[in-house]
SEPA-526440 format. One record per atom (N, C-alpha, C, O): residue number from 1; residue in three letters; chain; atom name; x, z, y. Coordinates in steps of 0.02 Angstrom, whole numbers, padded with zeros to 5 digits. Atoms other than C-alpha are relative to their C-alpha. Example, Ala and Ser with C-alpha at 12.3 -4.5 7.8 and 13.67 -1.06 7.14 Angstrom:
! residues 2
<site seq="1" type="ALA" mol="A" atom="N" X="00045" Z="00000" Y="-00059"/>
<site seq="1" type="ALA" mol="A" atom="CA" X="00615" Z="00390" Y="-00225"/>
<site seq="1" type="ALA" mol="A" atom="C" X="00045" Z="00000" Y="00060"/>
<site seq="1" type="ALA" mol="A" atom="O" X="00097" Z="00033" Y="00059"/>
<site seq="2" type="SER" mol="A" atom="N" X="-00042" Z="-00003" Y="-00059"/>
<site seq="2" type="SER" mol="A" atom="CA" X="00684" Z="00357" Y="-00053"/>
<site seq="2" type="SER" mol="A" atom="C" X="-00039" Z="00037" Y="00055"/>
<site seq="2" type="SER" mol="A" atom="O" X="-00014" Z="00045" Y="00110"/>
This chain:
! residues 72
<site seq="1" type="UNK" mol="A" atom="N" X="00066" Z="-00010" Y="00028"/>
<site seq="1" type="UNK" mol="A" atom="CA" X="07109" Z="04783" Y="05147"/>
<site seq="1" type="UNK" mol="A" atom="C" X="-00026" Z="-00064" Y="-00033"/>
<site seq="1" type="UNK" mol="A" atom="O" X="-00044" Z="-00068" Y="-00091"/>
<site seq="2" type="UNK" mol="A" atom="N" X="00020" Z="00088" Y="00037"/>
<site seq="2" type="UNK" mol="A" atom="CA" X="07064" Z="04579" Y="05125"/>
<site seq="2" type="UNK" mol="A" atom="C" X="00056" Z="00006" Y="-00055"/>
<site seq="2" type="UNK" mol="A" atom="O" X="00029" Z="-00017" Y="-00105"/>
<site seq="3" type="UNK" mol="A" atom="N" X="-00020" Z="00030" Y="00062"/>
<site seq="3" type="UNK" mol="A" atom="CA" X="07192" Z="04570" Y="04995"/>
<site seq="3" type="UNK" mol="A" atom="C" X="00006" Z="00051" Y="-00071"/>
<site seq="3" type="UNK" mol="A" atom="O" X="00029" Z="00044" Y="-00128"/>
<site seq="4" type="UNK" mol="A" atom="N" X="00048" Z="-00038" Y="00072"/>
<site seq="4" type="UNK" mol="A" atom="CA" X="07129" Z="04696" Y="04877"/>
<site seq="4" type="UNK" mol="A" atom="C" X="-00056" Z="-00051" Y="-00020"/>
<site seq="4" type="UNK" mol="A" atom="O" X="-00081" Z="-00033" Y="-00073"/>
<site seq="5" type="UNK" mol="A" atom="N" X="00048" Z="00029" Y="00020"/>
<site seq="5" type="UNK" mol="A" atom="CA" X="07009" Z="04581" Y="04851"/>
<site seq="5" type="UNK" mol="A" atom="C" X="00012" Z="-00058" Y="-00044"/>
<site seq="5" type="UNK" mol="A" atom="O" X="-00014" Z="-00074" Y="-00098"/>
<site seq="6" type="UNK" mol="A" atom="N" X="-00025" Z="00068" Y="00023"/>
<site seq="6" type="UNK" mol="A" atom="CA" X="07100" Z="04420" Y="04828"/>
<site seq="6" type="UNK" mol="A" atom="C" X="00059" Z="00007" Y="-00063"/>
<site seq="6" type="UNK" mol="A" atom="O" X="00094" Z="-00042" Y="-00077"/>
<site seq="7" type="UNK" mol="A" atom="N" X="-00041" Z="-00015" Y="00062"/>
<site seq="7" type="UNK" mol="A" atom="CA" X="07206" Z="04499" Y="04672"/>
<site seq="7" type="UNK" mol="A" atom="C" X="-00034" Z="-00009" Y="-00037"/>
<site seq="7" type="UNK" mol="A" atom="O" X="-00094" Z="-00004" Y="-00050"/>
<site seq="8" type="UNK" mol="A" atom="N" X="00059" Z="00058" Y="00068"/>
<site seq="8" type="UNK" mol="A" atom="CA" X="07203" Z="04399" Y="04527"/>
<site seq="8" type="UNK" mol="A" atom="C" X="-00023" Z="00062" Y="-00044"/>
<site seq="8" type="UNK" mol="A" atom="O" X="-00081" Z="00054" Y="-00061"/>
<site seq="9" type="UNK" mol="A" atom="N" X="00015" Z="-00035" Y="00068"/>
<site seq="9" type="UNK" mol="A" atom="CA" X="07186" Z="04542" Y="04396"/>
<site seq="9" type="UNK" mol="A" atom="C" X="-00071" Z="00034" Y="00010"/>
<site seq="9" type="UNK" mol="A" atom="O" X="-00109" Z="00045" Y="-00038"/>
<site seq="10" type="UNK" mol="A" atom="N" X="00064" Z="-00029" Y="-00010"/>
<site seq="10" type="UNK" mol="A" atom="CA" X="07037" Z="04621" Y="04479"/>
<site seq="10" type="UNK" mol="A" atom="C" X="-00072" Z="-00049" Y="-00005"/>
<site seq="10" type="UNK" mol="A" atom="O" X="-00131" Z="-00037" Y="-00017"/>
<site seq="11" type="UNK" mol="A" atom="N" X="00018" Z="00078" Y="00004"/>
<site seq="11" type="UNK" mol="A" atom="CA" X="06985" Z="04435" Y="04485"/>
<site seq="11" type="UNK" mol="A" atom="C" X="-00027" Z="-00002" Y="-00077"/>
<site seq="11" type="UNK" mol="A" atom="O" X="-00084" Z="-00006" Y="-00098"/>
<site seq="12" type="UNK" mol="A" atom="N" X="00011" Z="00035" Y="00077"/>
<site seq="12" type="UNK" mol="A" atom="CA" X="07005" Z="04402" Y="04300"/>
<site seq="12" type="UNK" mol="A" atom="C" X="-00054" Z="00086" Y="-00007"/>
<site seq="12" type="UNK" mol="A" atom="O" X="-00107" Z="00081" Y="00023"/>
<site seq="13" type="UNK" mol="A" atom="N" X="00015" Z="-00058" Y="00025"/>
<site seq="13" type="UNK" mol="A" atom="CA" X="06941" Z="04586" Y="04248"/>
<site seq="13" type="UNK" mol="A" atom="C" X="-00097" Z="-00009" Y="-00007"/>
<site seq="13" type="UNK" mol="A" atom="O" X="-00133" Z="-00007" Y="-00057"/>
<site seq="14" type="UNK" mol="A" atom="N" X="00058" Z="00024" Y="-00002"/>
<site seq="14" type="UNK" mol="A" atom="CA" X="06766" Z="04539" Y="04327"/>
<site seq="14" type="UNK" mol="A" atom="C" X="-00034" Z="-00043" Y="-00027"/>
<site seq="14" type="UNK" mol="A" atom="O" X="-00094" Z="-00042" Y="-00038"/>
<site seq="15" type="UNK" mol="A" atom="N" X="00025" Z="00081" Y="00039"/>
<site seq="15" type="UNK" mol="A" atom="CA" X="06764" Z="04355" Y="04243"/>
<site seq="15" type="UNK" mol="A" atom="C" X="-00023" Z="00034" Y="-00069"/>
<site seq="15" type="UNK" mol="A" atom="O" X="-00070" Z="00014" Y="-00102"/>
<site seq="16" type="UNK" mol="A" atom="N" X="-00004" Z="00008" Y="00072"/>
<site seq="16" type="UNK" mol="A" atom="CA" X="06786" Z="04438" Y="04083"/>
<site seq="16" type="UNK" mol="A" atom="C" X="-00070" Z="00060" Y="00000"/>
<site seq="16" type="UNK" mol="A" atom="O" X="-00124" Z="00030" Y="-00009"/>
<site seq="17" type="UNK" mol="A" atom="N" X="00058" Z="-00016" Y="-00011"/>
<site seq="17" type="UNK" mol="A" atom="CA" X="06653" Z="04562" Y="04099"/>
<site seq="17" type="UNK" mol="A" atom="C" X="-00072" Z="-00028" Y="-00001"/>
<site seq="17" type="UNK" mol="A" atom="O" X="-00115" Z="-00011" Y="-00042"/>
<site seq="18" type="UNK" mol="A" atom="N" X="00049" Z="00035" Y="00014"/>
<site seq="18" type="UNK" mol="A" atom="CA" X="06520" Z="04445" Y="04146"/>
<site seq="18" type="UNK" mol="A" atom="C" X="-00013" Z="-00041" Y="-00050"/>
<site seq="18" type="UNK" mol="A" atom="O" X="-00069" Z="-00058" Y="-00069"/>
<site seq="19" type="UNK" mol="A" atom="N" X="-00003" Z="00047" Y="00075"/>
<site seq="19" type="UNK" mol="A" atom="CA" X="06580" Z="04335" Y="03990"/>
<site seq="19" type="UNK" mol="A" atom="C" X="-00029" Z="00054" Y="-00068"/>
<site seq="19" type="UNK" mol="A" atom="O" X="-00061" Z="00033" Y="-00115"/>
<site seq="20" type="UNK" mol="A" atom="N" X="-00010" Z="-00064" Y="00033"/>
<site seq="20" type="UNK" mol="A" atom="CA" X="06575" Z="04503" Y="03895"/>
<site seq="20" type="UNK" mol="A" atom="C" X="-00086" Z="00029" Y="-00010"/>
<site seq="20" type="UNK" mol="A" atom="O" X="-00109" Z="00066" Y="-00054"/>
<site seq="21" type="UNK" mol="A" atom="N" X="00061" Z="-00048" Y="-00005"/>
<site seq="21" type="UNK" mol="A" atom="CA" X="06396" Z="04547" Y="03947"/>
<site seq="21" type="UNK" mol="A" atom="C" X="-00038" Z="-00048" Y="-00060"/>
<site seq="21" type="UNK" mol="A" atom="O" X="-00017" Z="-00102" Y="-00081"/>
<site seq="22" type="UNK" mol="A" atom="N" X="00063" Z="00018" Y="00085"/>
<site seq="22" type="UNK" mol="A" atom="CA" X="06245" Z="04513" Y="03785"/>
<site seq="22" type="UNK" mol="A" atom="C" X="-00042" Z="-00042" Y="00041"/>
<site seq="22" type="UNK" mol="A" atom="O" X="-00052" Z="-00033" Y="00101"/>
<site seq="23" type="UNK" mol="A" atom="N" X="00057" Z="00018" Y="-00020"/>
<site seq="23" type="UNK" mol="A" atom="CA" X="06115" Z="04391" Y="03799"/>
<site seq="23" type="UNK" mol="A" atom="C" X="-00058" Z="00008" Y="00015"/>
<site seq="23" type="UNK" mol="A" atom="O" X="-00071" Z="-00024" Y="-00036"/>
<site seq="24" type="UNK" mol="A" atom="N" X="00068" Z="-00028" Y="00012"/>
<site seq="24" type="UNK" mol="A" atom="CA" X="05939" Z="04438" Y="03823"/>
<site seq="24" type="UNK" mol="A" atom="C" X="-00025" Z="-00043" Y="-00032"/>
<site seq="24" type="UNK" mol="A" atom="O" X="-00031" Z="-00102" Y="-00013"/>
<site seq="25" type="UNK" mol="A" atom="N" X="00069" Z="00037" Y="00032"/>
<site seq="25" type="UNK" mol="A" atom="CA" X="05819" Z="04393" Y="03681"/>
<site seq="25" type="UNK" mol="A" atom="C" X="-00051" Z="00010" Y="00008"/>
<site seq="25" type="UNK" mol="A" atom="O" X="-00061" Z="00066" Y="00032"/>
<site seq="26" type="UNK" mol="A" atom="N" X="00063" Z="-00027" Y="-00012"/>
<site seq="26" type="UNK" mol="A" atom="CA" X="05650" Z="04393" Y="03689"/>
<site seq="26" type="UNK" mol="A" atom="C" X="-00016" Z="00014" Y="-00082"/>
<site seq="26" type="UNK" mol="A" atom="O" X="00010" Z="-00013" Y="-00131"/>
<site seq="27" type="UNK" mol="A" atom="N" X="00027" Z="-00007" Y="00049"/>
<site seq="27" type="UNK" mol="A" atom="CA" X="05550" Z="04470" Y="03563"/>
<site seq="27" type="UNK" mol="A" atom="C" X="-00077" Z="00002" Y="-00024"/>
<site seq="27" type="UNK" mol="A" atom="O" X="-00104" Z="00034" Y="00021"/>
<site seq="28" type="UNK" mol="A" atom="N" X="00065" Z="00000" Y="-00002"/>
<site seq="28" type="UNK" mol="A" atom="CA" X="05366" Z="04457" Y="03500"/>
<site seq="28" type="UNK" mol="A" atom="C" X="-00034" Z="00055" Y="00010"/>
<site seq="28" type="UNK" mol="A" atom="O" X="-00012" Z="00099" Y="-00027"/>
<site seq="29" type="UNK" mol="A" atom="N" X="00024" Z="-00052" Y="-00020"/>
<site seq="29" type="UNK" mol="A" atom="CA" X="05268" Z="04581" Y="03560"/>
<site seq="29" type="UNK" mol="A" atom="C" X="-00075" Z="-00004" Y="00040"/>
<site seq="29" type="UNK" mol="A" atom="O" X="-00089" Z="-00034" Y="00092"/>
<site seq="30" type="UNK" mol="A" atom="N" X="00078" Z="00011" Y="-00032"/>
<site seq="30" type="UNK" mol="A" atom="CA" X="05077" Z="04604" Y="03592"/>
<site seq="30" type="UNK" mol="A" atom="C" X="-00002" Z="00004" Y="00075"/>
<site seq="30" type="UNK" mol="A" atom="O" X="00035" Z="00045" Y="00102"/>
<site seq="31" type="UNK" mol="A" atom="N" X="00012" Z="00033" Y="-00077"/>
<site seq="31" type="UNK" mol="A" atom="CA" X="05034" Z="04547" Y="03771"/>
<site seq="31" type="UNK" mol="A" atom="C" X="-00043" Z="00086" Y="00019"/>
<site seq="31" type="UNK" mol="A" atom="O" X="-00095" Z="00107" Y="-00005"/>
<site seq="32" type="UNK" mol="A" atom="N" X="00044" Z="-00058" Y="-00025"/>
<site seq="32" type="UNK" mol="A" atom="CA" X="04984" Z="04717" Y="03854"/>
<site seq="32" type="UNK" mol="A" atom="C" X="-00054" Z="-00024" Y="00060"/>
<site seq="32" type="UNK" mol="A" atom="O" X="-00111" Z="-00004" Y="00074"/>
<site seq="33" type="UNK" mol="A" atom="N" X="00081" Z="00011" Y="-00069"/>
<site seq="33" type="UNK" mol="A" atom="CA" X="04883" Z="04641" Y="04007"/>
<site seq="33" type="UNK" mol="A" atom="C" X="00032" Z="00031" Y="00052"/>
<site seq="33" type="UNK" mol="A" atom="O" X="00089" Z="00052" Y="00052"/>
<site seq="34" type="UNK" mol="A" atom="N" X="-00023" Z="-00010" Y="-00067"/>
<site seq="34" type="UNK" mol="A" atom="CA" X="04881" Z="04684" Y="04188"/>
<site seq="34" type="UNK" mol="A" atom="C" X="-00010" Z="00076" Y="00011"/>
<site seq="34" type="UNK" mol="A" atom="O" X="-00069" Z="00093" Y="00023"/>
<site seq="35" type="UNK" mol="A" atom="N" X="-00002" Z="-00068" Y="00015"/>
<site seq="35" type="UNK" mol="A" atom="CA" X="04918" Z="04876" Y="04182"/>
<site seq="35" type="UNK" mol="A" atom="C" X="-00029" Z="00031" Y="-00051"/>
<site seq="35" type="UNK" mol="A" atom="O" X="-00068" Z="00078" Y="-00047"/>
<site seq="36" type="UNK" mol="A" atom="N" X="00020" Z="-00027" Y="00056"/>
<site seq="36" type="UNK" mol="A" atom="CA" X="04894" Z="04903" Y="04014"/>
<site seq="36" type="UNK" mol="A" atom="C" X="-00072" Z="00014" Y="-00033"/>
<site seq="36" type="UNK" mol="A" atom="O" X="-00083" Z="00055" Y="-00077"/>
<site seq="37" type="UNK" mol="A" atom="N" X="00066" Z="00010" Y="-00016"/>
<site seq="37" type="UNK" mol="A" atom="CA" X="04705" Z="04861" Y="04030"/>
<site seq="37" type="UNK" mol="A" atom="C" X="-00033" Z="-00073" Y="-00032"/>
<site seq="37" type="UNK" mol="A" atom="O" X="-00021" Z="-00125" Y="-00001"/>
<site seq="38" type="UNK" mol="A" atom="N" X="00049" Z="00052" Y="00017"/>
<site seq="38" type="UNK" mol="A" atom="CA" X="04578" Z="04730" Y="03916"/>
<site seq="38" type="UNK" mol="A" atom="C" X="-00020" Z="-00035" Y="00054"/>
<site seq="38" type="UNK" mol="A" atom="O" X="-00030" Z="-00001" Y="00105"/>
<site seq="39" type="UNK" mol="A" atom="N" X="00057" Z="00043" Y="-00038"/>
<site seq="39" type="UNK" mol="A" atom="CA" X="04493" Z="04601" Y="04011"/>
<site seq="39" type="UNK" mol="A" atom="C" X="-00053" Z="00043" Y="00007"/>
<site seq="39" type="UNK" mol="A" atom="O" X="-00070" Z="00056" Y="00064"/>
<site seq="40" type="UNK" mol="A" atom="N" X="00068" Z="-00035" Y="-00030"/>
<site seq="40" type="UNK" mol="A" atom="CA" X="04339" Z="04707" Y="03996"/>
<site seq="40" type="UNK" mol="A" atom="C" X="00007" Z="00063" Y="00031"/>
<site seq="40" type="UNK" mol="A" atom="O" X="-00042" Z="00086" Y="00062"/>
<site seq="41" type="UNK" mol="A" atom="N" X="00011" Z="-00073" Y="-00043"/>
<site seq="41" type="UNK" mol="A" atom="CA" X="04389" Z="04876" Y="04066"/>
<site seq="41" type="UNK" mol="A" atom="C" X="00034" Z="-00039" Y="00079"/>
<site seq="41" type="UNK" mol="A" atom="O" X="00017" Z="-00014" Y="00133"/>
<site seq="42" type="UNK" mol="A" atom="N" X="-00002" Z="00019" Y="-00076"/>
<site seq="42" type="UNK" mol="A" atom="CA" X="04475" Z="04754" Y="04220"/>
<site seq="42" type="UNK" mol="A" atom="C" X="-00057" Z="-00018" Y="00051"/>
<site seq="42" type="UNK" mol="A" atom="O" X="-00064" Z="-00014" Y="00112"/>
<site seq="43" type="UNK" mol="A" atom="N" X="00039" Z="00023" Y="-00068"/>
<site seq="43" type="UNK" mol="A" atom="CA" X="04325" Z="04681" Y="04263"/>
<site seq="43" type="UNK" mol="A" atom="C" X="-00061" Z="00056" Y="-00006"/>
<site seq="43" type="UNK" mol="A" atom="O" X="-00111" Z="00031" Y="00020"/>
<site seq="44" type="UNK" mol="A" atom="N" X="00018" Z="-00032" Y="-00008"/>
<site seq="44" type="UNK" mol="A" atom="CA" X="04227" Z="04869" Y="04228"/>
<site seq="44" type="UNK" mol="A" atom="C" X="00029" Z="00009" Y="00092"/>
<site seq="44" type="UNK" mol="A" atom="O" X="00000" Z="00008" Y="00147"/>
<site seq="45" type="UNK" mol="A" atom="N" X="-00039" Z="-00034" Y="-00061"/>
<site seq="45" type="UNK" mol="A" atom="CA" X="04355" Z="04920" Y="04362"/>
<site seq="45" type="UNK" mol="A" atom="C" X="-00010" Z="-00052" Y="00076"/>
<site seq="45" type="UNK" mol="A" atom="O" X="-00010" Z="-00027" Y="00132"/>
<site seq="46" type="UNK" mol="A" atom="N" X="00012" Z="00033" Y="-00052"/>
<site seq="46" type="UNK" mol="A" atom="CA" X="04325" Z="04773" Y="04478"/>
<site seq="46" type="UNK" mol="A" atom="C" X="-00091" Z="00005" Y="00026"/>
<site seq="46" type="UNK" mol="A" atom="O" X="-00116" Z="-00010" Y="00081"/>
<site seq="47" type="UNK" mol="A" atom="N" X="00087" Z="00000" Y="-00016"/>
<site seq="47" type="UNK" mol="A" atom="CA" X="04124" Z="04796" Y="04474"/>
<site seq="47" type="UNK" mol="A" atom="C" X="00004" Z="00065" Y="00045"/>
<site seq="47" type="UNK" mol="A" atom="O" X="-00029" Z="00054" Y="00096"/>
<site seq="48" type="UNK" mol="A" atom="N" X="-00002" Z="-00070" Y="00010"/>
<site seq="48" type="UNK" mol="A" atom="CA" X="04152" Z="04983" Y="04510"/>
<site seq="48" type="UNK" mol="A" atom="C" X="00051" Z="-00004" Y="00085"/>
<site seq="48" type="UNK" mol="A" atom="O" X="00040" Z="00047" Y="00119"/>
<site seq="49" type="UNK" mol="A" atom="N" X="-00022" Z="00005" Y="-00043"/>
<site seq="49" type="UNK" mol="A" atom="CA" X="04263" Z="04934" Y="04665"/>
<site seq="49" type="UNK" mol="A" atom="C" X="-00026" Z="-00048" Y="00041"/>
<site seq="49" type="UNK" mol="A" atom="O" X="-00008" Z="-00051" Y="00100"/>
<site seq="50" type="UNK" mol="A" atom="N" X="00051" Z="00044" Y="-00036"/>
<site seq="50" type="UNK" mol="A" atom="CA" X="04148" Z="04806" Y="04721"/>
<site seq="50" type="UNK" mol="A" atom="C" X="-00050" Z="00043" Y="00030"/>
<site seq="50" type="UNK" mol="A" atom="O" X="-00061" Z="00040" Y="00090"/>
<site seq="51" type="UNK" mol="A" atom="N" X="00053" Z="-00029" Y="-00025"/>
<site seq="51" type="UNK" mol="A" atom="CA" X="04010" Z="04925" Y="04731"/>
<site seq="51" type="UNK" mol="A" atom="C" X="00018" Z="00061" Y="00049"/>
<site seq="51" type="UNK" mol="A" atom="O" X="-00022" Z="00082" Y="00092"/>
<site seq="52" type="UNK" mol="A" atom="N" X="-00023" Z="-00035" Y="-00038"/>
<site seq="52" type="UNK" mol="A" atom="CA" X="04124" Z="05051" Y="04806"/>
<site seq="52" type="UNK" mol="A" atom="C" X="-00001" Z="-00009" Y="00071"/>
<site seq="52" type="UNK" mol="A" atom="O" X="-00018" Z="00033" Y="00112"/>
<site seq="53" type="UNK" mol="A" atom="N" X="00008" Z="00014" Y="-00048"/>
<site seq="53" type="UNK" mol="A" atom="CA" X="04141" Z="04944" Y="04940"/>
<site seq="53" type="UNK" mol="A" atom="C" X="-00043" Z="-00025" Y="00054"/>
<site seq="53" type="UNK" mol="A" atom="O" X="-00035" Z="-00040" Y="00113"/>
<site seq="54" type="UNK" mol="A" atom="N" X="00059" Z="00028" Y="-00033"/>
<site seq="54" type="UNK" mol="A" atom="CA" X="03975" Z="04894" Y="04971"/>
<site seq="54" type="UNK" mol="A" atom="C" X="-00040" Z="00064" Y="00023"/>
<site seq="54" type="UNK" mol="A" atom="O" X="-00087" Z="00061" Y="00063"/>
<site seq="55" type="UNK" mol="A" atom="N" X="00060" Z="-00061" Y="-00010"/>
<site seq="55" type="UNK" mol="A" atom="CA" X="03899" Z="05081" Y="04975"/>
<site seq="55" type="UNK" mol="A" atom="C" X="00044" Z="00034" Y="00080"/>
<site seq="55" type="UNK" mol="A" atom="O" X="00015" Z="00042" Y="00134"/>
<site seq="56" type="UNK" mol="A" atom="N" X="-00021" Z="00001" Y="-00062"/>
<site seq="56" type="UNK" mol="A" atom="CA" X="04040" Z="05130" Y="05102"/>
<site seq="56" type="UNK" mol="A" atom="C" X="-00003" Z="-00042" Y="00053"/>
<site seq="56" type="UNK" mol="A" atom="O" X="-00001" Z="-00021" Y="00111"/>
<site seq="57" type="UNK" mol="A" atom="N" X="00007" Z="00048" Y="-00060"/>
<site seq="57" type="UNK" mol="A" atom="CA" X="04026" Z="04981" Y="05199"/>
<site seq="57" type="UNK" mol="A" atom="C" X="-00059" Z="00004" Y="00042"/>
<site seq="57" type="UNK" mol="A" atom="O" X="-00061" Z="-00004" Y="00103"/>
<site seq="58" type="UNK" mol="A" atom="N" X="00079" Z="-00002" Y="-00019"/>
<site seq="58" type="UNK" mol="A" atom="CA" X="03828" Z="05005" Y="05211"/>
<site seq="58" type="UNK" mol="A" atom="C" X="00007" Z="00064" Y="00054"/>
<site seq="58" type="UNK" mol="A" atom="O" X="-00003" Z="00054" Y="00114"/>
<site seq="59" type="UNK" mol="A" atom="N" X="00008" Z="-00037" Y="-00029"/>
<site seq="59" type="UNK" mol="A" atom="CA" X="03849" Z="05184" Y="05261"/>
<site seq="59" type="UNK" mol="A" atom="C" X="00037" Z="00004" Y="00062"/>
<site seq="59" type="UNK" mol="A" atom="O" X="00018" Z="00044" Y="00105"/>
<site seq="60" type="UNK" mol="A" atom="N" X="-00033" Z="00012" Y="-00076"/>
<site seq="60" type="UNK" mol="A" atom="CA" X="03970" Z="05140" Y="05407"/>
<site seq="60" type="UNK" mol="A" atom="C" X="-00038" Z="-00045" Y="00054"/>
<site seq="60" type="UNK" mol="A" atom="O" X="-00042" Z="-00037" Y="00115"/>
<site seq="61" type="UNK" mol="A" atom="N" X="00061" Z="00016" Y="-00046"/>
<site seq="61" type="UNK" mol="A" atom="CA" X="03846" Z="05034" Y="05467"/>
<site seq="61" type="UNK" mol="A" atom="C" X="-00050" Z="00038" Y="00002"/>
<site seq="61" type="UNK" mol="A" atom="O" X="-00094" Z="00026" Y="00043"/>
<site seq="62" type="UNK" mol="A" atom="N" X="00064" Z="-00032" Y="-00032"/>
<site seq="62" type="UNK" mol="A" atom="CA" X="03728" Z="05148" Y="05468"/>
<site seq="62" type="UNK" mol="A" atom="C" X="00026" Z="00063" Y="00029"/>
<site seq="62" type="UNK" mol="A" atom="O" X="-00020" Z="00092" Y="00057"/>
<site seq="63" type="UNK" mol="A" atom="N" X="-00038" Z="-00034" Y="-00047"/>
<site seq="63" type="UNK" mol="A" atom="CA" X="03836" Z="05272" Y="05548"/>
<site seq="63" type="UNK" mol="A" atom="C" X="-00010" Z="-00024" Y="00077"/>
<site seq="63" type="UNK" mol="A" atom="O" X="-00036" Z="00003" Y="00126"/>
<site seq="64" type="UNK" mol="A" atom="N" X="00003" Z="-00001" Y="-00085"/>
<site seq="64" type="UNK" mol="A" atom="CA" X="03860" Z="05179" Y="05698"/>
<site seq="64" type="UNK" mol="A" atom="C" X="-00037" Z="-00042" Y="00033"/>
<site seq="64" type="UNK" mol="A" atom="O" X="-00023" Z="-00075" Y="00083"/>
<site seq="65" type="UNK" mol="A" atom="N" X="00065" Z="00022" Y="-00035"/>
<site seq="65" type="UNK" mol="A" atom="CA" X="03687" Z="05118" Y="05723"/>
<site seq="65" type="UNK" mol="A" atom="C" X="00008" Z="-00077" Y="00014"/>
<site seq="65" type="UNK" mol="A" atom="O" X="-00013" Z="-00107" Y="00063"/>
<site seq="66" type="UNK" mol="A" atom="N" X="-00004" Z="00076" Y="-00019"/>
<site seq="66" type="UNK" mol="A" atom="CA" X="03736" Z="04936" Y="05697"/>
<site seq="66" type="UNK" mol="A" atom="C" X="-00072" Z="-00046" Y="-00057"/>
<site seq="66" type="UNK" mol="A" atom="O" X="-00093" Z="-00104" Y="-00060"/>
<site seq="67" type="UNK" mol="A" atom="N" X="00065" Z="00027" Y="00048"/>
<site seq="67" type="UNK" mol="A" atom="CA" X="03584" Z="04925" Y="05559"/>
<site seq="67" type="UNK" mol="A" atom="C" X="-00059" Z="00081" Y="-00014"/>
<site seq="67" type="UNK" mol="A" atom="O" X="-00039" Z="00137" Y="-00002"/>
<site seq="68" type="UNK" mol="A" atom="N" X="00057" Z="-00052" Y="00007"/>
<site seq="68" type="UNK" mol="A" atom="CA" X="03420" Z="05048" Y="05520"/>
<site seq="68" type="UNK" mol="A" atom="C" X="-00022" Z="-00024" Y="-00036"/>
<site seq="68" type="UNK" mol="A" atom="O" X="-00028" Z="-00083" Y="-00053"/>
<site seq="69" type="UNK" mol="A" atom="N" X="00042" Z="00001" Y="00068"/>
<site seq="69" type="UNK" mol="A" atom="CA" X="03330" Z="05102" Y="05386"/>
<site seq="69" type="UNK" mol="A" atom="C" X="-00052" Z="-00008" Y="00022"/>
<site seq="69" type="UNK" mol="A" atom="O" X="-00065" Z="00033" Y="00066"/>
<site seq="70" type="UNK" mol="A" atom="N" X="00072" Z="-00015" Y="-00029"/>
<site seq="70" type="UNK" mol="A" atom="CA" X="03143" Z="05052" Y="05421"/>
<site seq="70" type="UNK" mol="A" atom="C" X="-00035" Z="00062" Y="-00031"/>
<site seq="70" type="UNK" mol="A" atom="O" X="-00042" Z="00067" Y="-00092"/>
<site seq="71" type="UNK" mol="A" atom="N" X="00034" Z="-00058" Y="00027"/>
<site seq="71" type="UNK" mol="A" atom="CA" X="03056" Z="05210" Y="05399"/>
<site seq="71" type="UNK" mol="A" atom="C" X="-00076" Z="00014" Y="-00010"/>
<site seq="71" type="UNK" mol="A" atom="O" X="-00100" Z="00068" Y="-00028"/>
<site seq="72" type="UNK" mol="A" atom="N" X="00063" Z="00035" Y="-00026"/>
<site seq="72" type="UNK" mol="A" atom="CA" X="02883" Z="05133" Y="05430"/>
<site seq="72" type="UNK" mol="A" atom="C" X="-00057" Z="00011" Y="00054"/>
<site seq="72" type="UNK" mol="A" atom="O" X="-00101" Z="-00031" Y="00061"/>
């Protein structure tokens, strides 16, 4: 089984292959952003998850009676 491995031709076959494989170029191409998203709809989306977390957060405190609404 080990000397299937250690044969030269399967040896060379691989070398030449990796010699064989294309370069990657880069090419110019407009900068899409962080999921395909402007600066201004990221930080729509970050206000919008801010407040998300402030209206659930509130109402869990007021769930479990760790804050009250004064009612007067």
């Amino acid at each position: 089984m080990l000397d299937d491995f250690l044969r030269d031709d399967d040896t060379e076959s691989f070398l030449n292959e990796i010699q064989e494989t294309p370069t990657l170029t880069q090419t110019e191409e407009d900068e899409v952003g962080f999921l395909g998203m402007t600066p201004l709809q990221r930080f729509i989306i970050s206000i919008m998850f801010f407040f998300m977390v402030l209206i659930i957060g509130a109402f869990c405190l007021l769930i479990t009676g760790s804050i009250a609404i004064p009612l007067g």
